[in-house]
N, C-alpha and C positions, 0 to 999 in steps of 0.2 A: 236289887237295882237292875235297873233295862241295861241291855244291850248297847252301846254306843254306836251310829249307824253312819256312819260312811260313805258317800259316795266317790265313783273309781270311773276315772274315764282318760284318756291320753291322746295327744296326737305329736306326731315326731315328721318331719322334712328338715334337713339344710338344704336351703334352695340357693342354688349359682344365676344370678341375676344376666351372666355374661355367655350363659349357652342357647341356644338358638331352641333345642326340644322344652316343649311346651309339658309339664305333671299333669295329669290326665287323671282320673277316679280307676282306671284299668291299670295304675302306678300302686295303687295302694293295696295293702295288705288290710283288710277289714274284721276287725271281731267285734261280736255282740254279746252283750250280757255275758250269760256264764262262760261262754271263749276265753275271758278275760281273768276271770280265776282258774281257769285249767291253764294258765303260764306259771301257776304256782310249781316251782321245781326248773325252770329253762335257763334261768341264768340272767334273765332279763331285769329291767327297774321294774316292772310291775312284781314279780315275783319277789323284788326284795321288799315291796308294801305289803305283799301279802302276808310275807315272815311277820310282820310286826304286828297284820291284824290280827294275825292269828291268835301271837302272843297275848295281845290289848285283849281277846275275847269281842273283838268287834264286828257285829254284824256290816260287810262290805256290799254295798249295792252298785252292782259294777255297769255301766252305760256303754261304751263305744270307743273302741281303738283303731286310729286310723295311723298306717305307719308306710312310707315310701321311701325308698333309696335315694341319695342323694340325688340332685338333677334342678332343670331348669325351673321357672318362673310356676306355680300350683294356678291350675286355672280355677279362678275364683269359686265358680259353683262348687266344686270340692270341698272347700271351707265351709258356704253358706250348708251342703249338704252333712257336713259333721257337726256340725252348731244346730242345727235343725235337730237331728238325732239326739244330740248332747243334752240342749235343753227339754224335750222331751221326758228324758229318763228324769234330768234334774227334778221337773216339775210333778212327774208321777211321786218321786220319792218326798217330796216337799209335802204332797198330798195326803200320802199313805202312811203316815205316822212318823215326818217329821226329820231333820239331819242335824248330826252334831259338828261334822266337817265335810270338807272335800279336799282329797287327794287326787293330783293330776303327773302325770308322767311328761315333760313335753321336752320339743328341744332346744327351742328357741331365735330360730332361725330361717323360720317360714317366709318366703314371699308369697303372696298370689300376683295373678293378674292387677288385682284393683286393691291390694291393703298392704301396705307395708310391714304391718305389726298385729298377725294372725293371731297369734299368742294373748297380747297386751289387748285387744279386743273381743277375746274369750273370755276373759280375768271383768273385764270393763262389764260383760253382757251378765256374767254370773253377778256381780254387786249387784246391776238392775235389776235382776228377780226378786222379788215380794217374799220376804225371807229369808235371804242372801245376805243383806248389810252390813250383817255384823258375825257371820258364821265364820269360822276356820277355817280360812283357804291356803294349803300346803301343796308343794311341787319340789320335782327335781328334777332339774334341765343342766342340759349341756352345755360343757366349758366354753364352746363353740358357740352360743348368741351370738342374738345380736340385743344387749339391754336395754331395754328402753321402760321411761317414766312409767309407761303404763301398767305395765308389768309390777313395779314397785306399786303403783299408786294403791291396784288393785286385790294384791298376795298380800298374807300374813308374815309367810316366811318360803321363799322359794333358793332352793339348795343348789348350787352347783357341781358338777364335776372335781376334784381336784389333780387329777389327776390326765397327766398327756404323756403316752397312751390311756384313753379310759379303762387303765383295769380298776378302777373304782366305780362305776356307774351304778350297780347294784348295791356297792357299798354307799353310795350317796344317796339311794332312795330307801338306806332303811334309816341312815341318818335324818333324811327328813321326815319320815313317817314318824321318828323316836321322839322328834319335834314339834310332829301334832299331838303325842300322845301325851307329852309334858305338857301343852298348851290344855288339852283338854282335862291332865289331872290337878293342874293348877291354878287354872280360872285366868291366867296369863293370855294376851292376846297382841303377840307381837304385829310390831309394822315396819314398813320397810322405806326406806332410802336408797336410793343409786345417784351414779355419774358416770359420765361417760370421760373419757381422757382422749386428749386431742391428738391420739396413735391410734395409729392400723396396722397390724402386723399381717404377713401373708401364715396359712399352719404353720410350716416350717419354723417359723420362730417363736410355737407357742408348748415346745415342749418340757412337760415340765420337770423331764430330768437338768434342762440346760439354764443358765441363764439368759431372758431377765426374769421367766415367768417363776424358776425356782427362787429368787431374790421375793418376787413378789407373793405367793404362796406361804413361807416362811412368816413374811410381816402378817399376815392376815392369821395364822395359827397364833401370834403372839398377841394381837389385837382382839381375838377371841376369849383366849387364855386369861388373860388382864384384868379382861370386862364381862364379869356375867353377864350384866345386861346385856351385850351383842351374844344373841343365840347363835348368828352365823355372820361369814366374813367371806365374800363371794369375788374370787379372782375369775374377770370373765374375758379370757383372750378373745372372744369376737370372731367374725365367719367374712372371712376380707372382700369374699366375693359374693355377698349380698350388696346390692346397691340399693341400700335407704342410708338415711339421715345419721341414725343410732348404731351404726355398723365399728367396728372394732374392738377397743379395749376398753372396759368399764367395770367397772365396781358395785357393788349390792349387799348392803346389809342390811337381818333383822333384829328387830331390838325392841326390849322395851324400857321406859328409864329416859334419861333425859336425852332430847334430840342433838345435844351439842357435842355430846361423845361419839353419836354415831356419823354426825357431818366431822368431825374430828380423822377419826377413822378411815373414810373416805377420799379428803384431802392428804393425810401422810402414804396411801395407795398408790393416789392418780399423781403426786410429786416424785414416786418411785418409779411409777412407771415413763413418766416423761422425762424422768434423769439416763433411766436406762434405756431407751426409746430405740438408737441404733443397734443394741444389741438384739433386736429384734428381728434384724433382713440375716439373717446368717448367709455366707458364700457359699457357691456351689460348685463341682466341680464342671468343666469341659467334658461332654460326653468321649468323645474321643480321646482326648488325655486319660480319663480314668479307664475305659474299655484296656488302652494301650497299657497301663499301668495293670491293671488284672494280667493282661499277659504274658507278665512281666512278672508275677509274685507266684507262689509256690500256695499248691492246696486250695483248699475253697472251703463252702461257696461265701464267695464275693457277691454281697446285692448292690444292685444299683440301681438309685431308687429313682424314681422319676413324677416329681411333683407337680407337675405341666398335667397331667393325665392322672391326677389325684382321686381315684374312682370316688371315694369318701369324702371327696370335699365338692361332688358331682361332676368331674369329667365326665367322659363316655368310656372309657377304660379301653379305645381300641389306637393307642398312636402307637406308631412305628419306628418313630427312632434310635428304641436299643436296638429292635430288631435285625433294623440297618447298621447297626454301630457293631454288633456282633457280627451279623454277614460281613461288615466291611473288612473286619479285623481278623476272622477265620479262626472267631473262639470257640472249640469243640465243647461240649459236652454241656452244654449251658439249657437255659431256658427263659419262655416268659408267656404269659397269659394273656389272650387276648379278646376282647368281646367282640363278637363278630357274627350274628346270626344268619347272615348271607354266604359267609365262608365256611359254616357247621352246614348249610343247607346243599351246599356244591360239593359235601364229601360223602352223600346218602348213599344208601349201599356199596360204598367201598368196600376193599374187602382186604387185611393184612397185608402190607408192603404193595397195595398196588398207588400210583402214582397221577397225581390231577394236575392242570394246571390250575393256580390260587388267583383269587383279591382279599390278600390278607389287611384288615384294619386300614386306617384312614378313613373313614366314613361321617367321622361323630362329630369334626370339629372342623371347619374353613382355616382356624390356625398353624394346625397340626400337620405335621406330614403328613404326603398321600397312602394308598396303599403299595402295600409293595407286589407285586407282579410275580411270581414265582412256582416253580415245581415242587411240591408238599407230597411226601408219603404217609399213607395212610397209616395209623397207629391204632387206635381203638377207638370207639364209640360209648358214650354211656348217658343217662338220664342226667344227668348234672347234680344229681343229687347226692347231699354228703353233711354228718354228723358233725359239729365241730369238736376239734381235743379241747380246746379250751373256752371254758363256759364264764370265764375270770376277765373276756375280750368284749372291747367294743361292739365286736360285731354280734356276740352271745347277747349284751345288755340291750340291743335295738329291736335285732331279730329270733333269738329263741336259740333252742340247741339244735335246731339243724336250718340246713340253707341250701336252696335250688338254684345252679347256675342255667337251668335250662338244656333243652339238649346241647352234649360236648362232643366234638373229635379232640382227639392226640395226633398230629404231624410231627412227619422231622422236616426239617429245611434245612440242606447240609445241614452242621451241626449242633441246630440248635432246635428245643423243643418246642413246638407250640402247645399249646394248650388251649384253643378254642372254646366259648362259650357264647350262649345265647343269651345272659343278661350279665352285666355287667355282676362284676363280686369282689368288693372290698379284701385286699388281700392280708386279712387277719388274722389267719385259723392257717396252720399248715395243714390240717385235712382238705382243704383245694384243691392241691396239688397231688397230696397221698391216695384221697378216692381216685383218681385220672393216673397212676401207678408212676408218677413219677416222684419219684427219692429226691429231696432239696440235699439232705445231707452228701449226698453221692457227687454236684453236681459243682462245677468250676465258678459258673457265674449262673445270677437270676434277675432276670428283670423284675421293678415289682413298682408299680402304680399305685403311689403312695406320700405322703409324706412324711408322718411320724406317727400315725395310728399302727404300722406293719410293726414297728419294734418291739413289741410284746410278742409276737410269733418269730419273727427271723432275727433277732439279736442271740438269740442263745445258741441258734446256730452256724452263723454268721461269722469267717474267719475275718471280714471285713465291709464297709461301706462303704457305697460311694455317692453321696447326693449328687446331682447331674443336673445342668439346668436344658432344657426341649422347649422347641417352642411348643404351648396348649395352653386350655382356656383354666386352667390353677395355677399359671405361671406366678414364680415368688416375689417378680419384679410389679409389684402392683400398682407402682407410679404412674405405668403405663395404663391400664385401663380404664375404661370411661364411664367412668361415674359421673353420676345426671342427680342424685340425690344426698348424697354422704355430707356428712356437715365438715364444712371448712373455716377456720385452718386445719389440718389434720395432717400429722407426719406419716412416712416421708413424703406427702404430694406437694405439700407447702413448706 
């Protein structure tokens, strides 16, 4: 019996519709062909495909992975120039003796310039190939969509996250891959359904230690559980600050068997999620009341997290707020990271405890605080380069086991650390902070730019939190921003 032949290709953005920096082709991180099987071993969701191919015995023909950090609007060409590549590979492989399915890694959450639904138009372009119709098309995207028809119209079966913090990502793309293979040993050929539910929640109320999304996770394990036929049961919190139509909370399952259990399914979802709908904007605290309260508690560290400046949901990672909230309040021994490549650029050749004058942060955002103005000592320098500890992390399943911040300095400002970098860094991995020699465990407070992706790295060391709400462009109060396309009614705007 032949070989089962596979094709492998991925593309991953959450794009922030609300920040002004335009995603560039110079954003992206690009592999080709065999790049894409040498991630077998990183920690990534392509790595958790490959486990399965390997297993299945299936020859993988691997096409083209485009992958960029969160941020602004993807200028179109970008797309058009992966789709170009994509189909390519496709059509060589259609040619050269033929495909059993396609496996795609994506995130779900793409804007460009000109498409609201990069994804659902990848999905749409593979059925229109000569070939295509009727293949198995399998995926596993992030909790974070934004779901939309097309997407279903066009997938077999496409898996989600279950998990917030993603330490399942690579666990959900061997899930799905275990899902082409039963498709493929069984002549089954699921299809899919979604809905969209008339909520938007900001991150912060989509993790799924808390309620409503653990309420809602739970029913969809039991809905799965019940009904062989629904192969999957897809809770999908939504990416708030995308502005299209299909943005927020929605539902997705595959199935095969009669359609009235799977629109069944969908309906007791989207009725859970609009019952529990407020429990979605969770409170935050007063920066200054919670600063004040740190020092005011015994031991550390205390983080305090600040979601305004959510590097992972595409802030620019450089606002100043704690910054100032710790200067204000004359908290010793603290810290907080900052992207800044103007202010890594104004400390070249320093030299151990000599002293500059700073423009730390405030660059990224019109919302955000300015920069802060101050005298910075010099600490050390390094390539920005660093291993992660944990390959179980969001940031391991996007980007691989290791991650470049860019050239970094270390400053003190009175007494708090900076941490300087030249590209912004998802604060996931406590190796950030460890390669740059600074001890979290050691340290009273940590600023950390984030909203609930950081909990898998800093809750275990963490004597306490404090969400904090700053003005920036991931703020949680999302009534307030200006959506031009999101479909209405939709809580809480209406």
């Amino acid at each position: 019996m032949s070989r089962r032949r596979i094709l492998l290709g991925s593309l991953f953005h959450e794009t922030h519709s609300f920040v002004e920096e335009e995603t560039t082709l110079a954003d992206f991180t690009i592999r080709k062909g065999a790049e894409l099987l040498a991630r077998r071993g990183d920690g990534s969701t392509i790595d958790g495909f490959l486990e399965v191919a390997e297993a299945e015995g299936w020859e993988v023909l691997p096409t083209i992975d485009y992958g960029a950090l969160p941020a602004g609007p993807v200028d179109h060409a970008v797309f058009q120039r992966f789709l170009a590549e994509f189909d390519a590979g496709l059509k060589a492989a259609l040619a050269d003796g033929g495909l059993d399915g396609i496996w795609l890694a994506l995130h779900g959450a793409m804007v460009t310039t000109r498409c609201c639904d990069p994804e659902g138009a990848l999905l749409a372009h593979i059925r229109a190939v000569p070939g295509c119709e009727t293949l198995p098309i399998f995926a596993v995207f992030d909790l974070h969509a934004n779901f939309t028809a097309s997407m279903a119209q066009h997938a077999n079966a496409l898996v989600a996250y279950r998990e917030n913090p993603h330490t399942d990502a690579r666990e959900s793309a061997v899930r799905s891959a275990r899902l082409l293979a039963r498709s493929l040993r069984t002549g089954e050929l699921p299809r899919m359904l979604s809905c969209n539910a008339p909520v938007i929640w900001p991150p912060t109320g989509t993790g799924t230690a808390d309620r409503p999304m653990r309420d809602l996770e739970a029913l969809a394990r039991q809905i799965e559980q019940k009904n062989p036929d629904i192969w999957v049961a897809n809770v999908v919190g939504g990416y708030s600050f995308s502005d299209v139509p299909e943005a927020g909370v929605a539902f997705a399952v595959a199935f095969t068997g009669p359609e009235a259990a799977a629109r069944d399914a969908l309906e007791r979802l989207t009725a859970t999620a609009t019952e529990l709908r407020e429990l979605g904007l969770p409170a935050e605290w007063n920066l200054d009341e919670a600063v004040a309260e740190i020092q005011r508690s015994e031991g550390g560290p205390y983080i305090v997290v600040e979601p305004a400046d959510n590097i992972g949901g595409g802030a620019p990672g450089d606002s100043t707020s704690v910054l100032r909230a710790f200067l204000r309040h004359g908290v010793e021994n603290c810290a907080v990271a900052i992207a800044d490549p103007a202010a890594v650029a104004a400390m070249a050749g320093a030299r151990p405890g000599e002293t500059r004058k700073l423009s730390i942060g405030g660059k990224g955002s019109p919302i955000a605080e300015r920069p802060v103005e101050i005298e910075a000592r010099f600490v050390s320098a390094s390539d920005g380069e660093f291993a992660l500890e944990d390959l179980n992390s969001h940031l391991a399943a996007a980007q691989g086991s290791h991650f470049s911040m860019g050239p970094c300095v270390v400053v003190q400002v009175e007494g708090v650390t900076v941490l300087l970098s030249s590209r912004k860094t998802p604060p996931f991995d406590l190796g950030q902070l460890r390669s740059q020699g600074i001890q979290p465990e050691t340290l009273k407070a940590i600023g950390v730019k984030a909203a609930v992706a950081h909990r898998r790295a800093y809750d275990k060391i963490a004597k306490g939190s404090f969400t904090v709400a700053t003005p920036g462009p991931c703020t949680s109060r999302i009534a307030g921003l200006p959506y031009k396309r999101l479909r209405r009614p939709v809580y809480p705007l209406d």
